[in-house]
N, C-alpha and C positions, 0 to 999 in steps of 0.2 A: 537507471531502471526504465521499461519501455512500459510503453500504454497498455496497459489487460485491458484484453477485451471480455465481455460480458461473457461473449460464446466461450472465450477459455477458460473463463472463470466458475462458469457450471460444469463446467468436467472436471473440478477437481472436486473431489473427496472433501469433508471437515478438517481431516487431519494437513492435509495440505494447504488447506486456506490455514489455519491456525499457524501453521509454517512460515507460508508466505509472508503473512500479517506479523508475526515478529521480526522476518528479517527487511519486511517496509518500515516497520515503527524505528529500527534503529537505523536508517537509510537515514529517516525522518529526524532525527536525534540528531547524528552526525551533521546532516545539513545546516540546521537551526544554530549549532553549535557554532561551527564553519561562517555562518549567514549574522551570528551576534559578534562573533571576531574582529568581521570586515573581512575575513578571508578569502569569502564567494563570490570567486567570479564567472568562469566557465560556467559553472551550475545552479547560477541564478534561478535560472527556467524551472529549476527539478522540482523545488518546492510543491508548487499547486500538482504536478500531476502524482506525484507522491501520497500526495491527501485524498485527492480524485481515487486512487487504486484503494488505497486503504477504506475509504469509505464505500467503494464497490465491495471489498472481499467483508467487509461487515453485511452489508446488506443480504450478500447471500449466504451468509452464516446466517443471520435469522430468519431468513427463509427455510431457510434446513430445518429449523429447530422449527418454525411454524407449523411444518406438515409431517413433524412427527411424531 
């Protein structure tokens, strides 16, 4: 999964951050999963920015909900 950026992240819609934000949590899931194994190698890295994204597409969910 690639870096969101902020800017693409206010053009989406609620319904699509909600989207997105389940299919990062199970990214995140699988990872951990993978990551307690010993399995993860290649995608050591994905961890933080996986958390990074999801904790962007929260912030601007409550931003939405702030101003309305």
């Amino acid at each position: 999964m690639a870096h969101l950026k902020n800017k693409t992240i206010k053009e989406f819609n609620e319904k699509d951050l909600q989207d997105r934000l389940s299919q990062l949590r199970t990214d995140l899931a699988k990872l951990r999963i993978e990551s307690s194994k010993g399995t993860l190698r290649k995608e050591s890295g994905n961890l933080r920015p996986v958390r990074k994204n999801i904790a962007r597409i929260l912030t601007r969910i409550n931003e939405l909900k702030k101003n309305d």
